[in-house]
C-alpha positions in Angstrom: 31.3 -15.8 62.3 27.6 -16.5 60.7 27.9 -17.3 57.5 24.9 -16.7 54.9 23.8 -19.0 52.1 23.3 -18.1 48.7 20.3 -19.2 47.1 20.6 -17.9 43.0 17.6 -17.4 41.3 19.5 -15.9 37.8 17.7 -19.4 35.3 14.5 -18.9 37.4 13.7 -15.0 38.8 16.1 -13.5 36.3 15.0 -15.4 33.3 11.5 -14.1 33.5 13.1 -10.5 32.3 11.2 -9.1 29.6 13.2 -10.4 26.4 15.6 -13.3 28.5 15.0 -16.6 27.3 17.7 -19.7 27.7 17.9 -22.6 26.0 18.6 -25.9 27.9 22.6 -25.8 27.0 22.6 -22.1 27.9 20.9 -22.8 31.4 23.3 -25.8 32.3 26.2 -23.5 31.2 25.2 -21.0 33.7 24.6 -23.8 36.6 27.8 -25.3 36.5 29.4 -21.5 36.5 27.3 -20.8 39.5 28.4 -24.1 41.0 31.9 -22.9 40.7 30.9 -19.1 41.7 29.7 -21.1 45.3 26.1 -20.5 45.0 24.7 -22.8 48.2 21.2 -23.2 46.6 20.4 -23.0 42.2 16.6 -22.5 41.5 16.9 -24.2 38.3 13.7 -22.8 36.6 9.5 -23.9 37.0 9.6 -27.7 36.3 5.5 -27.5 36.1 6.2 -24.2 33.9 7.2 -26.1 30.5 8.3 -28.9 29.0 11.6 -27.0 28.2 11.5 -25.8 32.0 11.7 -29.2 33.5 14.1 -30.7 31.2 16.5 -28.2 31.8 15.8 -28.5 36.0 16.3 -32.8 35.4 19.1 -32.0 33.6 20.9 -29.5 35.8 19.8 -31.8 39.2 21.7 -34.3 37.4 24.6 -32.7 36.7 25.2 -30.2 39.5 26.6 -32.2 42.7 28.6 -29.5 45.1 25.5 -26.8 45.0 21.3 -27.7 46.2 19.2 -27.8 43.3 15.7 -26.2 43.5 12.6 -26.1 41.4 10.1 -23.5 42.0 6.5 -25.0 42.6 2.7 -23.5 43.3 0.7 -24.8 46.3 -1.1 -27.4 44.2 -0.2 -30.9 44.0 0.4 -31.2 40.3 3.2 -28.7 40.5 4.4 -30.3 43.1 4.7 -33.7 41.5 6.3 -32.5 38.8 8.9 -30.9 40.5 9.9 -34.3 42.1 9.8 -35.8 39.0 12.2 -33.2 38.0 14.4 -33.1 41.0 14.4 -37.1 42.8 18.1 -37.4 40.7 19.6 -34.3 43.2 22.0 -35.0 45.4 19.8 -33.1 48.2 16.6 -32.7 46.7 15.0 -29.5 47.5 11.5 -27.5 46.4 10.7 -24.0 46.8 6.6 -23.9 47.2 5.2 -20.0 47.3 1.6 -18.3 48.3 0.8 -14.7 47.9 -0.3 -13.6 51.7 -1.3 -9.6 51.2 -4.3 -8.7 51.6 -4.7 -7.6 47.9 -3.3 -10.8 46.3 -5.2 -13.0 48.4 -8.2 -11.2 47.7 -8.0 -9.8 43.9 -5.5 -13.1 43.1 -6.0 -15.6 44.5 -9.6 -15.6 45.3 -9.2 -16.6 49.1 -9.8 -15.4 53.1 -6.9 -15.8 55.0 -8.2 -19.2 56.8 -8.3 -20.8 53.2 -4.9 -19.4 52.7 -3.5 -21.1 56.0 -5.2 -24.4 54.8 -3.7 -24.6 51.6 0.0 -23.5 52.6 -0.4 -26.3 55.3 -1.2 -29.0 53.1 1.2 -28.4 50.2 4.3 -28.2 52.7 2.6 -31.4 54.3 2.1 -33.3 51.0 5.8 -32.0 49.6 7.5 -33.1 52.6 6.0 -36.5 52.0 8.5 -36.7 49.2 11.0 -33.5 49.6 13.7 -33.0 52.7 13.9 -29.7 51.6 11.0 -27.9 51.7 11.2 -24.1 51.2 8.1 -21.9 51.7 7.6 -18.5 50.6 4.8 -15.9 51.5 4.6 -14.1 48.3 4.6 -10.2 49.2 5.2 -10.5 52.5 6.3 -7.1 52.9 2.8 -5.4 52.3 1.2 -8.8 54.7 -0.2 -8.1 57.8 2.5 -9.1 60.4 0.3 -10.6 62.6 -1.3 -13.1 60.0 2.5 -13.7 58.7 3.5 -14.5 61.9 0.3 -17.0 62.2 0.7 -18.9 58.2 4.5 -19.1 59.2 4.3 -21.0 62.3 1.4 -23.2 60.5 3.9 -24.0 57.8 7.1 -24.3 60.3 4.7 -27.3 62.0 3.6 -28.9 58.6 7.4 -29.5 57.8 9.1 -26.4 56.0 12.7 -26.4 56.4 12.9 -22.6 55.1 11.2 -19.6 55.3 11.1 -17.1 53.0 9.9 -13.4 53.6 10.2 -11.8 50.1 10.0 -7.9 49.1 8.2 -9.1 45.7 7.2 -5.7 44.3 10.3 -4.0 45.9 7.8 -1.7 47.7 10.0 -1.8 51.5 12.6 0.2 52.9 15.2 -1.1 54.7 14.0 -0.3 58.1 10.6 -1.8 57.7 12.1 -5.2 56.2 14.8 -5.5 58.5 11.7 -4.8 61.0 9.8 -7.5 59.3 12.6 -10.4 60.0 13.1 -9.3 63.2 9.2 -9.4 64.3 9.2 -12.8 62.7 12.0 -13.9 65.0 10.4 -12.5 67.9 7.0 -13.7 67.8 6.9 -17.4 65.8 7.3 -20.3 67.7 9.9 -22.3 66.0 10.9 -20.2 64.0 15.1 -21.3 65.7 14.3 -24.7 63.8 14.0 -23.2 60.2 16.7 -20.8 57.8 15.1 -17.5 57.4 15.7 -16.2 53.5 15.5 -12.7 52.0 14.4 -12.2 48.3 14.0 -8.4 47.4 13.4 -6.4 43.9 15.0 -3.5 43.0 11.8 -1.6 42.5 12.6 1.3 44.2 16.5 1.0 44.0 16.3 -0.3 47.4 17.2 -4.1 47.0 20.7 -4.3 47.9 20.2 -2.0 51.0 17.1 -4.5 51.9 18.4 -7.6 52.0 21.7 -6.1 54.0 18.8 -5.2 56.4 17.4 -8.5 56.7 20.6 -9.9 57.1 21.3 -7.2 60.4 17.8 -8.6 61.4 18.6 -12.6 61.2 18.0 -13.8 58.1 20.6 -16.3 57.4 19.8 -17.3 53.7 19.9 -14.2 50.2 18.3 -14.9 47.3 19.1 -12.6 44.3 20.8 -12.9 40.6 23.7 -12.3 39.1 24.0 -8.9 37.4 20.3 -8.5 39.5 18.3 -9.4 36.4 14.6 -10.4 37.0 11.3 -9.3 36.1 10.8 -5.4 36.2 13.7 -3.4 37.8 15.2 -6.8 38.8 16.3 -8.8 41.7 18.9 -8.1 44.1 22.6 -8.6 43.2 24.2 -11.2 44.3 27.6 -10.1 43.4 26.7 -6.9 45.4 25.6 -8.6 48.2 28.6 -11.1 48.9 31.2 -8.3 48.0 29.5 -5.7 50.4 29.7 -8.9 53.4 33.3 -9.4 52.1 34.9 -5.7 51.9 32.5 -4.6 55.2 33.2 -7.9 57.5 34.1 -6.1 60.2 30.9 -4.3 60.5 28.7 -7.5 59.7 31.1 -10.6 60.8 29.1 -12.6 58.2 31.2 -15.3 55.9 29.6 -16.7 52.6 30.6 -19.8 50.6 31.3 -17.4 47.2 34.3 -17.9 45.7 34.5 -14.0 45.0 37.6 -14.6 42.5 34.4 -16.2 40.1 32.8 -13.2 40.1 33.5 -11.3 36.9 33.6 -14.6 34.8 29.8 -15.4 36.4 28.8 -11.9 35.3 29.9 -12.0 31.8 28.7 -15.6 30.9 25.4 -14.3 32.3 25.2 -11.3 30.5 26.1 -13.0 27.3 23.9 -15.9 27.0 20.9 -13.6 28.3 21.7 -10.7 26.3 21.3 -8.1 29.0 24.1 -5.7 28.5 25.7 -4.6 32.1 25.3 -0.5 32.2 28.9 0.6 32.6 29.0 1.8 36.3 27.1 -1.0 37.8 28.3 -1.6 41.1 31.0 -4.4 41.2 30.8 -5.8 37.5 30.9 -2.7 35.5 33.0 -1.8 33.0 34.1 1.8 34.9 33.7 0.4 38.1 37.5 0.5 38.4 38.1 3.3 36.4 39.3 7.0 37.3 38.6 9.7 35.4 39.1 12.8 37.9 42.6 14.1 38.2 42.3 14.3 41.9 41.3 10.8 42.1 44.0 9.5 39.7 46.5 11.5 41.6 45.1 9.6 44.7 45.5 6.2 43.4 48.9 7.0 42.0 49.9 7.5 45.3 47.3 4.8 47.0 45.0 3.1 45.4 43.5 2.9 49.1 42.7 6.7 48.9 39.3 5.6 45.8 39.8 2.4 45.3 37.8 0.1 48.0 37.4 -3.2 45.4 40.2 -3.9 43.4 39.7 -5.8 39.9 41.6 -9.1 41.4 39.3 -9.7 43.9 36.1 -10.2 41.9 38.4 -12.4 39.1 39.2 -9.5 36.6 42.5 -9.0 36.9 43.6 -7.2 33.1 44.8 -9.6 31.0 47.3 -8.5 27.8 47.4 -10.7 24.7 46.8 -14.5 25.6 47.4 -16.5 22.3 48.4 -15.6 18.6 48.1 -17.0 15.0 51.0 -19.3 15.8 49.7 -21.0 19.0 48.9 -24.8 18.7 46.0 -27.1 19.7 47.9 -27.6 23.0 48.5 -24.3 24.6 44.4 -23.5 23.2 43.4 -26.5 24.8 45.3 -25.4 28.4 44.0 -21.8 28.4 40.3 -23.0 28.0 40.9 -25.5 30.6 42.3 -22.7 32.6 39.5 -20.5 32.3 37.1 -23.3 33.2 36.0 -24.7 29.9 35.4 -28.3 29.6 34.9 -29.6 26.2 34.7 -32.4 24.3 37.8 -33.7 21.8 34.7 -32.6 18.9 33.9 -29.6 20.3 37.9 -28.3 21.3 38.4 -28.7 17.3 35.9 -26.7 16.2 36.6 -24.2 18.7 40.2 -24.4 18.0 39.4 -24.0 13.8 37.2 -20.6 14.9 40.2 -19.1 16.7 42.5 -20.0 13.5 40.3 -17.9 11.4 40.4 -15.4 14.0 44.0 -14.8 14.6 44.1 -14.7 10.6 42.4 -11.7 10.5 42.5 -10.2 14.3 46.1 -8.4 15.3 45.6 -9.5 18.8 43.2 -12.2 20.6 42.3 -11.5 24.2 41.0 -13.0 26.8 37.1 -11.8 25.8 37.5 -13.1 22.2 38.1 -16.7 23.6 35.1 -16.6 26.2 33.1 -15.8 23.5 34.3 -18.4 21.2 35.1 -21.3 24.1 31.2 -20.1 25.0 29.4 -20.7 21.8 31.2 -23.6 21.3 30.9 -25.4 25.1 26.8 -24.3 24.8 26.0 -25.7 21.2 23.7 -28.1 20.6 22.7 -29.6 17.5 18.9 -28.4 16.9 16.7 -28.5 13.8 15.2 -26.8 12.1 17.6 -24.4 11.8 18.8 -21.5 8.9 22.1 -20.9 8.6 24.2 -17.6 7.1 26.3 -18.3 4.3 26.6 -14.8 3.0 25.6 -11.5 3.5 26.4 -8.7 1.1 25.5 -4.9 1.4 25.7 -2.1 -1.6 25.7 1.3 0.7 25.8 4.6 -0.3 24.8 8.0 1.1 23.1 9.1 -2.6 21.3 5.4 -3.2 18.9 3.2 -1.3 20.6 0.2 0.9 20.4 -3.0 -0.4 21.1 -6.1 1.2 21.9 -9.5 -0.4 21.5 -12.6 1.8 22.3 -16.1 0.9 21.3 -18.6 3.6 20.2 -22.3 3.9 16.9 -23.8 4.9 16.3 -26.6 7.2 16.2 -28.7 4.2 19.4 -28.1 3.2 18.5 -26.0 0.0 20.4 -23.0 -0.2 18.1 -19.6 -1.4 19.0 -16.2 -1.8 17.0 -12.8 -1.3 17.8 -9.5 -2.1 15.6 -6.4 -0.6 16.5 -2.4 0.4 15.7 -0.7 3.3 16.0 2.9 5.2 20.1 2.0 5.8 21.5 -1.1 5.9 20.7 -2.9 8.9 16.6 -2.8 7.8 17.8 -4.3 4.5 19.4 -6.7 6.2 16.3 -7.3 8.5 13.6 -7.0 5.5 15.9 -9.8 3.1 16.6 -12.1 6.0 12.0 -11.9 7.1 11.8 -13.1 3.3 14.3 -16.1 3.8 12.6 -17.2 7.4 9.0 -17.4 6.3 7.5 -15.8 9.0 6.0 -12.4 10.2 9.1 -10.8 12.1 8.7 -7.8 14.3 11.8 -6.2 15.2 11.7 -4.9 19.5 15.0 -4.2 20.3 18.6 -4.4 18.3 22.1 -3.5 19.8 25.7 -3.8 19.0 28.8 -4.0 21.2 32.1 -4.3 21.1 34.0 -7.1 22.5 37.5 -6.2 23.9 39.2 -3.2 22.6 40.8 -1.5 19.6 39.5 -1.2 15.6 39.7 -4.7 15.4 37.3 -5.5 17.7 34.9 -8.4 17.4 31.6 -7.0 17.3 28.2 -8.8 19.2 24.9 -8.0 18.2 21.9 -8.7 20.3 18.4 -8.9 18.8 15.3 -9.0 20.3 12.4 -10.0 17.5 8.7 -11.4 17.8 8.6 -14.3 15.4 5.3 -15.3 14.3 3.9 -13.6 17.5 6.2 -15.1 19.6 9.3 -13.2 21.7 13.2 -14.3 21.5 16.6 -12.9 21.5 19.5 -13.9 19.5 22.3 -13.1 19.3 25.8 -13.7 17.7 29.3 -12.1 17.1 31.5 -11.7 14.2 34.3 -9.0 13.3 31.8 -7.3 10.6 28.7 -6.1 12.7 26.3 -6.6 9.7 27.5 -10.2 9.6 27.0 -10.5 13.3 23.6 -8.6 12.9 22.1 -11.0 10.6 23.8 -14.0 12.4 21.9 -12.6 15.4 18.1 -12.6 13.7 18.7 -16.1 12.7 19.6 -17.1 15.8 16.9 -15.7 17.0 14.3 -17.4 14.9 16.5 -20.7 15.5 16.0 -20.7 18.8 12.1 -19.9 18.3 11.5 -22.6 15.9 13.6 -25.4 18.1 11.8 -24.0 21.7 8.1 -24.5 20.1 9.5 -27.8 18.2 7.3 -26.4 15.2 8.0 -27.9 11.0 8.8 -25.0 8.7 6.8 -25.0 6.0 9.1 -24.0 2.9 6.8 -21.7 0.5 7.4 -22.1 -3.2 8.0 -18.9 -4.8 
């Protein structure tokens, strides 16, 4: 059978989503998952992009070992250098150099004719190779490119060095039958082009990703880029999880094998969708929450008698097998320490007790802890980092009524230490929340988007709160959970400033008065 390789782009592609943005802890969190989900190939993030960007690649080059670690790079030199920089400590270092070939973007973008296209894609794969083995070219929107000049740049590249090829849909503007045409007129009419992978990277601009890349796969590309949950910029990337599960359940129409461990699935969805804050709509194909549920009454009357008869995918395959209560008030540091280490948490002796403290208080107060509650809590505890400046909630307190205005009543500290308290109303009690907490934080807070989940079932439920804010002009999400959704609320919007204040490494200035 061929087998495909996974290339993830979820801490590169999928963090530029509108509102997505992942600390360093977060971002190695997510690596080592996809390490163990069986991702062949992690772009790690835009080493040239940040200061916070190529830390986080270093960091994960370092610490991943069974997966390739990539950087994404521009055809220019600087980018370049700073991706080896970033990357020299991988076990198989690998870059992934791109240049828009349309015939708008080289002429409204970039600036260019075609020849000074050629020349430029020539020399940065020539001058990467110099220090790269792995050398992955892309020709940004290749699907609205000429073929005949794609054909012509690839070959150029192919003979410069690349070890990749990549033929990406980057607006999501191609239907199946014209990308799977696309890969298979490359394969037809470059010379070399046996040496070198082939890779498809397709948006979901048109709801056609999933069906795209399946095409390009039909057509001999032997490499899939995508994200988990298919976050990325606009309508998103292709799925991976779609993708590997489609190869799996249809193999005998495809014959294709990947290197997924398809039983990591569910676990890889959830910590994604957690530390990025993008909720999963509930029938999202594979991963959502109704994606094995029945509501008809012929189709439960099917399954009763054959799951066969609706069910194509069952929940054990992907890793979410249901899971009844796992521990209880009267559990000890042991059997806490084995389930974590069972559901792939590795923490330190430090870290284990605080976690194990948190899930105390919880079983104190929560009739039954799940499976959910302790990814959550094992989560928080395996990504935290100590960062200053920060704020911290100490108390939040709300006076509600339907005949009075909502007040709020928020005592928090300041990254000096000094603990303050502010008191303000608003329309109901979340904006008095928000308006007390903007007084505490110092800063001009604009509120873009604010949701509440639950987190397993039942009245008891631990609730998450996601918010996205602008801080002082700029954008972050927070987020936080807590049985009271006004305490997770408010632990939220200082998370979110936290965050803001340690990414931009900026002093608060306390204000007297």
């Amino acid at each position: 059978m061929r087998e495909i390789e996974i290339f993830d782009t979820t801490l590169r592609d999928g963090e530029q989503s509108a509102g997505i943005n992942l600390n360093t802890a977060e971002k190695i969190e997510i690596a080592r998952q996809l390490e163990r989900f069986g991702a062949t190939i992690i772009e790690a993030g835009f080493p040239a992009a940040s200061a916070g960007d190529f830390d986080a690649v270093q960091r994960i080059a370092g610490t991943v070992k069974n997966s390739i670690v990539t950087g994404l790079a521009r055809s220019v030199k600087s980018d370049i250098d700073r991706a080896w920089e970033a990357l020299k400590g991988a076990e198989q270092p690998h870059i992934h150099i791109f240049l828009a070939t349309s015939p708008i973007h080289m002429e409204h973008k970039l600036l260019k004719t075609p020849e000074q296209v050629v020349e430029i894609a020539v020399d940065s794969v020539k001058y990467a190779r110099k220090f790269f083995p792995l050398v992955q070219w892309s020709a940004e929107d290749a699907s609205r490119s000429d073929p005949e000049f794609l054909a012509h740049i690839i070959q150029k590249v192919i003979q410069a060095g690349a070890t990749t090829i990549n033929l990406p849909d980057t607006v999501g503007y191609a239907t199946p039958s014209e990308y799977g045409a696309m890969f298979k007129y490359m394969k037809e009419n470059v010379q070399g082009i046996e040496k070198v992978k082939l890779s498809a990277h397709c948006h979901d601009d048109l709801g056609m990703a999933t069906a795209n890349t399946l095409a390009a796969i039909e057509n001999g590309a032997n490499q899939v880029e995508g994200t988990i949950n298919g976050i990325g910029e606009r309508a998103g990337n292709v799925a991976l999880e779609e993708i590997v599960v489609a190869l799996h359940i249809r193999k005998h129409l495809y014959g294709i094998n990947t290197t997924v461990n398809l039983h990591e699935i569910k676990r890889t969805s959830q910590l994604v969708s957690q530390l990025t804050g993008s909720f999963i709509q509930s029938n999202k194909a594979i991963v959502g929450k109704n994606a094995f549920a029945h509501e008809s009454g012929i189709h439960q009357d099917g399954m009763l008698k054959n799951p066969l008869t609706y069910e194509i995918i069952t929940p054990a395959l992907i890793g979410d097998a249901s899971t009844e209560l796992v521990l209880g008030k009267h559990s000890g540091r042991h059997a806490f320490k084995d389930r974590a280490i069972k559901m792939g948490f590795e923490l330190s002796d430090e870290k284990l007790n605080k976690a194990f403290a948190e899930f105390k208080k919880l079983a104190d107060s929560k009739k039954e802890i799940v499976q959910d509650d302790l990814f959550i809590l094992l989560t928080d505890q395996q990504i935290n980092e100590k960062n200053t400046p920060v704020y911290e909630l100490a108390s939040v307190q709300v006076q509600y009524s339907t005949e009075n205005i909502p007040t709020a009543t928020v005592s928090a500290y300041q990254p000096t230490g000094e603990l303050i308290a502010e008191a303000a109303i608003g329309a109901g009690s979340v904006e008095a929340i928000f308006n007390t907490l903007e007084r505490i934080v110092k800063g001009k807070v604009h509120i873009l988007d604010y949701r509440v989940t639950s987190v397993g079932k039942g009245r008891d439920a631990l609730g998450e709160a996601v918010i996205n804010l602008s801080y002082n002009g700029e954008t972050v999400t927070g987020r936080d959970v807590a049985q009271d959704v006004l305490e997770a609320t408010a632990k939220a919007y200082l998370n979110a400033v936290n965050r803001q204040l340690v990414k931009v490494g900026q002093k608060v200035e306390l204000v007297v008065g």
